[in-house]
Structure formats: C-alpha cells, structure tokens
N, C-alpha and C positions, 0 to 999 in steps of 0.2 A: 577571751582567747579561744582559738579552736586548736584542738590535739588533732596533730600530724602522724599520720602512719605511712612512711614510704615506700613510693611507690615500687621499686628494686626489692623489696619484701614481697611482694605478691608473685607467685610463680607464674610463669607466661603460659602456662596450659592448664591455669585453674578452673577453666571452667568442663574440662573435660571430667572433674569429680561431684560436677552438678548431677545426679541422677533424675527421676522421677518422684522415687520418693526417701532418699537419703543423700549424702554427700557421702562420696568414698573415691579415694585415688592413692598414686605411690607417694608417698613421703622422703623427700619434699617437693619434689617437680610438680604434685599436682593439688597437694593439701601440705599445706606448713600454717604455723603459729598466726602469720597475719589474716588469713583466709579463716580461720578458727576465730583468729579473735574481732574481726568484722562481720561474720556469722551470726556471734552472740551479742553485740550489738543490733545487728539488722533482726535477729528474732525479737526481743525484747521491745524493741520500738515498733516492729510492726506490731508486735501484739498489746502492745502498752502492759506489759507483764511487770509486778513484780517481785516477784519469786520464781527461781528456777532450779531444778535439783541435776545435778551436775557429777553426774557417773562415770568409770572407764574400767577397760580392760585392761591385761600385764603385756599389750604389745610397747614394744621398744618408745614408740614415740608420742605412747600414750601420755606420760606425766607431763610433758611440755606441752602439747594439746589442752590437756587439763588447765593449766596452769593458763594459757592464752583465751581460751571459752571463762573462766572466771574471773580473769579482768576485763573482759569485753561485759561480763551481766555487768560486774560491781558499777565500771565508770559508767552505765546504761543507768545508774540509780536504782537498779532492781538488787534484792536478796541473794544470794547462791545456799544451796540445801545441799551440802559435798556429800553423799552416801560413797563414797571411795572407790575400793577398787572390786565389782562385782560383776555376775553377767546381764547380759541384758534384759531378761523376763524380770529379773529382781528390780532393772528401774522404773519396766513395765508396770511392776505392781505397787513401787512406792509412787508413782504419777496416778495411777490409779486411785490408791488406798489415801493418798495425800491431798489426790486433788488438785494438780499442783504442773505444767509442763517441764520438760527435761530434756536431758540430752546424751544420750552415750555414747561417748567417743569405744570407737572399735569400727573394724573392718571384717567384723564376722568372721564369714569363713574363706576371707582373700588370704594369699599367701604374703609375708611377714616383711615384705615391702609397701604393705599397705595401709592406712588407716583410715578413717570418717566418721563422720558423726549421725547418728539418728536420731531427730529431733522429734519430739513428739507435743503434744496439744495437752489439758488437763486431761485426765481420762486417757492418758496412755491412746488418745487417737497419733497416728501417723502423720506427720507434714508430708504432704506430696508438692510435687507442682500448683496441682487445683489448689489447695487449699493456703498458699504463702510460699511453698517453696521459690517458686518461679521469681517472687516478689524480692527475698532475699538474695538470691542469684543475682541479680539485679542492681545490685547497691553495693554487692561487695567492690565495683569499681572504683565508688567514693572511696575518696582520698581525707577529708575532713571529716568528724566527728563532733557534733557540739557535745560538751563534757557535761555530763549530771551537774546540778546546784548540792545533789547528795551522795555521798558512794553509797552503795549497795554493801551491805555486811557477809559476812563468811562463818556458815553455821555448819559444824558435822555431826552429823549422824549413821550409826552403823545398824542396818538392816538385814543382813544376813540372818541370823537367828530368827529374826523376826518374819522375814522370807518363807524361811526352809519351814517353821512352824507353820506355816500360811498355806504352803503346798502340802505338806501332810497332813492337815486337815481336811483338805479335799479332796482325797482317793480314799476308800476306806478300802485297807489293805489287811486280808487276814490269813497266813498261811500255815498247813500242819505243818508244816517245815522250813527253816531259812532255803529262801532262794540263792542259788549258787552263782553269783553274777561277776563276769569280766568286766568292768568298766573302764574305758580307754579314755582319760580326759584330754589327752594330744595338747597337755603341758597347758591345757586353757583354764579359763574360768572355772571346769567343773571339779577339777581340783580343788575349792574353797567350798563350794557347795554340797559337794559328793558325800563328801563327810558328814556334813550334819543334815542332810537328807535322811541318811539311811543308821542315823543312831537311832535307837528307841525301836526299827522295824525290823522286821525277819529277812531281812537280805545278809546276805555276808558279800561282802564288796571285795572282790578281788582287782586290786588296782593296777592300770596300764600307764605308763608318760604321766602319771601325779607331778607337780613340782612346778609352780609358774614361769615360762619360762616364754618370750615375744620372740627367739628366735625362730622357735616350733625345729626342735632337734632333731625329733625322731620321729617326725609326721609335719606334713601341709595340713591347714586349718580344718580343708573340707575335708569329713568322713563318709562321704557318697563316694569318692571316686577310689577304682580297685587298687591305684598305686598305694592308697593311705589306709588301707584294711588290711596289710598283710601281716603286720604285728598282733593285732586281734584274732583272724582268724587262726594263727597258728597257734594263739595258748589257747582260743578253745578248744583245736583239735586234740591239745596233750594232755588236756585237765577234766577233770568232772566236773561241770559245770549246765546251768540250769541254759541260760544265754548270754549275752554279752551286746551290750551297750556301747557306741564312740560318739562322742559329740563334738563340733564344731568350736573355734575358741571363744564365742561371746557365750551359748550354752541354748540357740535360739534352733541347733538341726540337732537332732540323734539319728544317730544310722542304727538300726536292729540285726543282730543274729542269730541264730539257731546253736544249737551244743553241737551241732559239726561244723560251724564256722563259716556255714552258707547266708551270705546277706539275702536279708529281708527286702520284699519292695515297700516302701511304704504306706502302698496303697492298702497293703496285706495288715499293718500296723496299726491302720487308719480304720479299717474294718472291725478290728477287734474292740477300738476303745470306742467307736462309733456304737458297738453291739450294747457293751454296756452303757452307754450315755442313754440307746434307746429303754433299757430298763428305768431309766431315771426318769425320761422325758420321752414316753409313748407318742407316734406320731412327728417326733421333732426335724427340723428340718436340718440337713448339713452337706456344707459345702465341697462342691472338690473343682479339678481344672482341667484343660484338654491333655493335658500330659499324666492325668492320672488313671491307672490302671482302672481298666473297666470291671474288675471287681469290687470294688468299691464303690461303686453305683450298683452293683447289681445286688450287692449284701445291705447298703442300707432302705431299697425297696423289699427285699425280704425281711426285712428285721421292721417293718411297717415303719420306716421314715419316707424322708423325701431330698431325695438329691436333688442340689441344685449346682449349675454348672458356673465357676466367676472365671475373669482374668488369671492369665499367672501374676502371681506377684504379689506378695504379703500386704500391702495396702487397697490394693483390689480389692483382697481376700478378706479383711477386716472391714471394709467397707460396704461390700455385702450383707458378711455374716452381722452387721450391725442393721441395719435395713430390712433383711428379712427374720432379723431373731433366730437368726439358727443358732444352734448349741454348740456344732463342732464343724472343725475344718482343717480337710488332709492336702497338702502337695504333693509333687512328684518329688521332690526336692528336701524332704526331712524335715521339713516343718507341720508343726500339728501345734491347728488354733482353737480355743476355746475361750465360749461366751464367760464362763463363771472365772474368767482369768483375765478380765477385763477386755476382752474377742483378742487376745494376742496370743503368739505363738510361744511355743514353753517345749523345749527339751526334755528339760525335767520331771515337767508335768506329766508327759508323756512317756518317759519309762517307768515312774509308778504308777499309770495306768493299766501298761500291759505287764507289770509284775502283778498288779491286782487281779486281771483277767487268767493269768494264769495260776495263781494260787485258787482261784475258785475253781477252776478245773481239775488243778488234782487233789483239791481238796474232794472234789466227786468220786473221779477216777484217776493214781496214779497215771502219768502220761510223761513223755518228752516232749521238748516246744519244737520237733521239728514235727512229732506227729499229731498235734495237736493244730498247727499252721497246717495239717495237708488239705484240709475239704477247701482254705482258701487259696492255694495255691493250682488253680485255672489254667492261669494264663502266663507265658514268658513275656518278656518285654523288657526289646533292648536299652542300655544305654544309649542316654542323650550325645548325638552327633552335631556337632557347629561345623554351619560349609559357610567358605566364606565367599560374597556374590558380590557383584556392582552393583545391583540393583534388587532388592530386595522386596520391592512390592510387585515389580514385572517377574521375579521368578516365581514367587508366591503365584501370581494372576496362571501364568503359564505351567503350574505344577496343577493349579485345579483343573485348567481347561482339558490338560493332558487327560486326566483320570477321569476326570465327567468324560469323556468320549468314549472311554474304555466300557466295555457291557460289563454289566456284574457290581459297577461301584455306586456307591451313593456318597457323595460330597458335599459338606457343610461348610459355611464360615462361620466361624466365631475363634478371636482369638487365632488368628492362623487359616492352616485349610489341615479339617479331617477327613479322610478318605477308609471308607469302608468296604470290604469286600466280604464275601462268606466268610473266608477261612483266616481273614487277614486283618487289619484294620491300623491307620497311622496319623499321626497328627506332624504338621509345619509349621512352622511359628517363624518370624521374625527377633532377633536378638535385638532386647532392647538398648543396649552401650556399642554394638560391633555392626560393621555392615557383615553378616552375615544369616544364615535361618540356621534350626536345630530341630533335632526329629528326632522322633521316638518311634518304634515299628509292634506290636506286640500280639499274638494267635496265640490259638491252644499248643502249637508245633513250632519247638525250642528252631528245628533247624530251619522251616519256612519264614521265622522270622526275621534269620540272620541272613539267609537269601536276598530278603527284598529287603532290608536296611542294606546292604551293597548296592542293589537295584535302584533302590530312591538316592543311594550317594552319587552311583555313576551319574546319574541323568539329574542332577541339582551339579555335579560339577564345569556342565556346561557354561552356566551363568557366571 
C-alpha cells in the first residue's frame, strides 16, 4: 500500500519558501507540517541517508514542524538524532562533530510569523539549490509516498553543554578584569546558551529579553536593524559597562556595541577577530562581500592576509571559504564564519572572540571599546535600502551604464554593480526573494554619504 498525504494540506504558495539555499516562509500559508514532512522524506531518499539529527528553535510553530520533519525521516526508514531545542551553530557543530546531516527548523532572524528549515549535508555543508535543494522542491508535489519495509528509530541526545564547552575551548580568553557585558538575547536561543557560555569566564553577563519566548515580545528577531537596538542601547547608555551584545533568535547574527551604545559595523567586528585569527594563521586568507565595509579589506592586507571577495549569502560564503581554505569570514549582515567551526557562521563564536581581543588590549593598556574601535572606524556606511523595481536586471544594467558615463568613477560587476568614486564609493545588488535591489553608500564624510544614498534612491525610483 502507498501512504497518502492530501493534497488540501499542502499550502497553495509553498513554493514561495523554496529559497536558494534554505526553506523559509509564513506559517502556515507558505511552510505548514505537510511541506516539512515531504521535505524530510525527499531529503532522506535523495540522499539515501540513514541518520538525521533533527533540531529547533522556541518559535511558536516550531514543535509541530519538529514533530512532522521526524515522521517524514522515521517512515523514510532513516534514524532521527532529536538534539532538541538549541540554536543553530550548535546543529552546525553536532553535523559536524557527528558526521551526520541535519536539519534546523527556525526562520533565524524573520519576524515571528515565520519559520524554515535549514538543511544541511554531513559536515554541516549547506543544501542549496546546486547541491539537491532544487531536487526536493521538486517532489514536494507528490502526493504518494512508498512507506519504509522499516521505521526509522527516535534517539535524543542533549548537546548543549557539550557545545558551549566546544566553543570555549576555542577562544582562549584571558582578562585582568571581568568584562562588563549587556547581552540582549531578543527572548531567542541565546537565552539557553548565554549562560553556560560565560560560566567559568571573566564576563559578567548583564542580561536583556532572557526567557524563551517565539512571540519575540520585546524585540523583532533581527538585531541589525535600528527599531530593534533601542532597548540595548539605552542600558548601555545608563550602566558601566565594557559593551554589549544582541543576537538574532537562532544565535547565527550578533550585532556589536560600544559602552555608549553606538552600533558597530560589522566589518569593524570582522577586523578585529580577523586581526587575531592572522596571529594564528600568518598569511591566511579571509573572506568578505560587496556589501562589506571596505575596512576590512583594508586591515586584513595590513595585517598580511589576503582578502578574498564571495557572494552575499552564507552558502556562497562557506562554499568559498571551503575551496580556498580561508580561516575566516565577515558579512555585512552579522554573520562571522569560521573554518575551525566547521566554515559555518557562529554568533557566539564571535562574541568571545572580540571579548578575547579586547581583554588583550587592556590587559596592555587600560582602554574603552569605543576608543579602542577608533583607528577602525574610517569609514561611515549607510544602512542597507530595498527599492522595489519591475525589472531588476535592466535597472541594475542602466545604474552601471549611468555611472560608467560619469568622469571620476570606475565600475565593477560582481555580485551586483560597485561604483567608485574619490570621495565615495557604493555597491547594487539584486534581492534574492523580492523584485527589488538594495544598496549600501559608504566615504570617509558621514554627511556625503547620506547625500548620495538619497541620490542613488531618487534615480533607482524610476524603475
């Protein structure tokens, strides 16, 4: 007999949560239970797996995701590895350390009507398109399923502990003083980890939005954008404190601040643990993107690495930095990836990096982390803008032709169009999920910046 899953179950815009290289949409119009649980069937059989370690986040419609992704492996005849309810670098690192592919349901850092899953390969490699996503997309329209001759068994295991001891092992953090730190979990995952991160180290954790909570009460997921920083920056502005920390709710972006509550870019973020990876690994190469501050190309050639430019997009970016052996890799976007983390991106990782980098500095010389950031702090660079166009490869074509005419500029492709001038310099990209482009503008002159990001909005609102 063949098991039936009807058709009236499948959302009529589920293929809108197919991305490139995850599945993610609103719940339930675009991802619900039967889409999850023909997923993990179509993983499983493409890859002829039998073992799959089976993660999620505290959003609302997480446990019923859960619950559908584990009888899609079981009746697949494959294993399920439950590690429960954690964030994402931690399934990163049991697919990793396990050897083993996975999947963690979560929608990062969308807002609390959303959820998806990120599938990954043994080795914490990313499924994209290329590599089977496209394939699975594909299949979810069958309707019939031949059933395993065996179920798949249901094993749990808790990795937490075993996590958090995995990441401090790998910073070596030594400070004359506990560091004074805000940490804003925005009610996510880093709630469960935060804590036993920073037992046993010199931080004293001063806690923001603790408390698991998928409606996200008192913050949106993302900690990049200014509406969801203002809880943070106010209690650094009132407190004595060293900096402050906000991460995103899987635990996969951290935003940075300063003890006056001025956000970091985190290219600036990206330089510093880059500075130190180069003491590790002299010569080493690391990655960044067109949307990343051009201080971070400029410091990791002074610090004798070698920048190399990828894709936006965290499977670009691992795909890469696995190809050319780089060590590390910054976005514009709050993710910071590293080789010795199996090339994946880690929140975490990276705020005990730059607590490390800062405890060595005043372990030399007393300092603040704003004046200690100043010799990187160059350049301004505005917030990312979405214009929305009809036509998205014709405005792109007609944004370069315009500025290649212009005297003074020089004009690249890759990833977009980057346009350079003396005093100025900006990159255009395409939005991968929306017909529309996004741009970034960034010079030495806070206000010439903010000039021509008007100027490229007016003249892109054409299209």
């Amino acid at each position: 007999m063949r098991k039936k899953t009807p058709d009236t179950d499948l959302p009529t815009h589920y293929e809108a949560a197919f991305k490139d290289a995850d599945i993610r949409g609103v719940y339930p119009t675009e991802i619900n239970e039967t889409v999850t649980y023909r997923v993990a069937r179509a993983f499983v059989e493409t890859f002829s797996l039998t073992e799959v370690i089976v993660a999620r986040d505290m959003r609302l419609s997480s446990p019923a995701l859960r619950r559908a992704f584990v009888a899609g492996v079981r009746d697949s005849g494959a294993d399920v590895l439950d590690i429960g309810e954690v964030d994402t670098p931690a399934l990163y690192y049991a697919s990793g350390t396990y050897k083993l592919p996975g999947v963690m349901i979560t929608a990062s850092h969308n807002p609390k009507q959303y959820n998806g899953l990120k599938l990954v390969l043994s080795g914490a490699i990313p499924l994209t398109n290329k590599s089977g996503l496209h394939t699975i997309q594909k299949s979810i329209a069958r309707t019939e399923c031949k059933p395993a001759q065996t179920r798949g068994t249901l094993k749990k295991k808790a990795t937490l502990k075993e996590y958090a001891n995995y990441v401090k092992s790998s910073v070596s953090l030594h400070s004359p003083r506990p560091l004074r730190v805000v940490v804003d979990a925005g009610n996510g995952m880093a709630t469960v980890l935060a804590p036993l991160l920073c037992k046993g180290l010199p931080i004293e954790v001063t806690p923001l939005f603790f408390g698991l909570d998928g409606t996200f009460p008192n913050r949106d997921s993302n900690p990049t954008l200014a509406k969801n920083q203002r809880a943070i920056k106010a209690a650094l502005k009132k407190g004595d404190f060293d900096f402050g920390v906000a991460f995103d709710g899987d635990v996969d972006r951290v935003a940075f601040f300063d003890e006056k509550g001025n956000y970091i870019n985190s290219a600036v973020v990206g330089a510093l643990i880059a500075k130190k990876l180069l003491t590790q690994y002299p010569k080493s190469k690391h990655v960044y993107t067109v949307f990343t501050s051009k201080v971070y190309e400029e410091s990791i050639k002074a610090y004798g690495g070698k920048a190399i430019r990828a894709r936006v997009g965290h499977a670009f970016i691992k795909e890469l930095m696995r190809k050319k052996d780089a060590v590390f890799g910054c976005e514009h976007s709050a993710h910071f990836y590293f080789k010795d983390n199996f090339y994946t991106d880690s929140g975490i990782l990276a705020f005990l990096y730059v607590a490390a980098v800062y405890a060595d500095a005043i372990s030399e010389c007393p300092t603040t982390f704003s004046a200690f950031l100043k010799p990187f702090n160059r350049y301004f660079q505005t917030e990312e803008v979405l214009v929305k166009v009809d036509d998205k490869k014709g405005a792109l074509d007609a944004m370069a032709a315009h500025y290649q005419s212009q005297p003074g500029f020089e004009v690249a492709h890759f990833d977009g169009v980057t346009a350079r001038a003396k005093e100025y310099w900006f990159t255009v990209k395409a939005s991968v999920t929306e017909d529309a482009l996004k741009f970034v503008v960034e010079s030495p002159k806070k206000k010439l910046a903010m000039e021509k990001q008007k100027e490229i909005l007016q003249y892109l609102r054409k299209f």
